[in-house]
N, C-alpha and C positions, 0 to 999 in steps of 0.2 A: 525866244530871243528876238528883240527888234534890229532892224537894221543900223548900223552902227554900231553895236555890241562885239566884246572880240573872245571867242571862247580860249584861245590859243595866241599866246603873246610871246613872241622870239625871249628866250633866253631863261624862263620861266621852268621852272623842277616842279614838273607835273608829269605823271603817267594816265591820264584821262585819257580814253579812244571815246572819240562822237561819230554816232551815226548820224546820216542830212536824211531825215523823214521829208521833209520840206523847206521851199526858201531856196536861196544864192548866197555863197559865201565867196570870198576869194583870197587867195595865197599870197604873202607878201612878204622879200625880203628885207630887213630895213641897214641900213649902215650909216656912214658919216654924210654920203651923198644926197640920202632920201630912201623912200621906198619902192622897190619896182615888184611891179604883179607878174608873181610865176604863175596862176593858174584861177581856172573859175570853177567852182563845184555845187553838183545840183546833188537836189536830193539824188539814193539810192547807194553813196559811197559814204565813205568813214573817211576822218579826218585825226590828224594826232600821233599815226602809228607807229611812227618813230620812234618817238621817247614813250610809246608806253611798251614797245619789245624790248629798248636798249636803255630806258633808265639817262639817258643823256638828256641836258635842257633842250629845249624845244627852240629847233633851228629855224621856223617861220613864225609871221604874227597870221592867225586867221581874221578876218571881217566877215560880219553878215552884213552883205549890200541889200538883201533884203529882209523881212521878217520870217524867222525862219524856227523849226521846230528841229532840235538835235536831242537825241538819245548819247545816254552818258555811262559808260562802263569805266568806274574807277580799278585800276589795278590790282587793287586788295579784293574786289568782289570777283574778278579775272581769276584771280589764287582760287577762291572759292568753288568758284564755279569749276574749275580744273579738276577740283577734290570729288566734288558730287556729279559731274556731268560729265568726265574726259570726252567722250566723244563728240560733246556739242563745244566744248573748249577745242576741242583738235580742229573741227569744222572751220570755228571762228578761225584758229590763225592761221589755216589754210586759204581762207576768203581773203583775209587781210595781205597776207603775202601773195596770192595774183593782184588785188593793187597797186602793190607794192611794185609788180614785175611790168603790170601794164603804164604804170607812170614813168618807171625808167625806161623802157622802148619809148613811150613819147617823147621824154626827153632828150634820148638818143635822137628822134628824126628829127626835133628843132632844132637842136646842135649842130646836126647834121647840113639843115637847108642853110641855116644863118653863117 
């Protein structure tokens, strides 16, 4: 993915989770006023998680600010992999859910200072 590319686009009915091998992406919410950056993501975390547990459109746009390597697990192969592998399915959304847990304490403490 080159920089500028946006794997994840607000409002978009997708259950894709990416993993950031490589590269800078960044969070962004957009509305009537513009866009403002929640967040900046380096490789070693997953992006998407949202809407690929809950099936809802996808509440941020992602950018790569740089050129960047992501790994793609669509949904349907998620199912799969559940069928033939539980336990390395149960891993994954155990992983995904401490980041899940570790993004809402951060954004508890910036809540918190601002």
């Amino acid at each position: 993915m080159t920089a500028g590319q946006m794997p994840i686009r607000q409002g978009d009915k997708d259950r894709t989770l990416f993993f950031i091998e490589s590269g800078t992406l960044t969070v962004h919410l957009e509305d009537v006023a513009g866009r403002m950056k929640l967040a900046v993501l380096a490789p070693g975390t997953v992006i998407g998680e949202g809407a690929f547990f809950s099936g809802q459109p996808r509440n941020a746009t992602v950018v790569a600010t740089r050129d960047s390597a992501l790994w793609a697990l669509k949904y349907t192969r998620f199912q799969e992999l559940s069928q033939r592998q539980p336990a390395i399915a149960l891993e994954l959304t155990l992983a995904c859910a401490a980041v899940v847990v570790r993004r809402l304490n951060h954004t508890t403490l910036r809540v918190a200072v601002t």
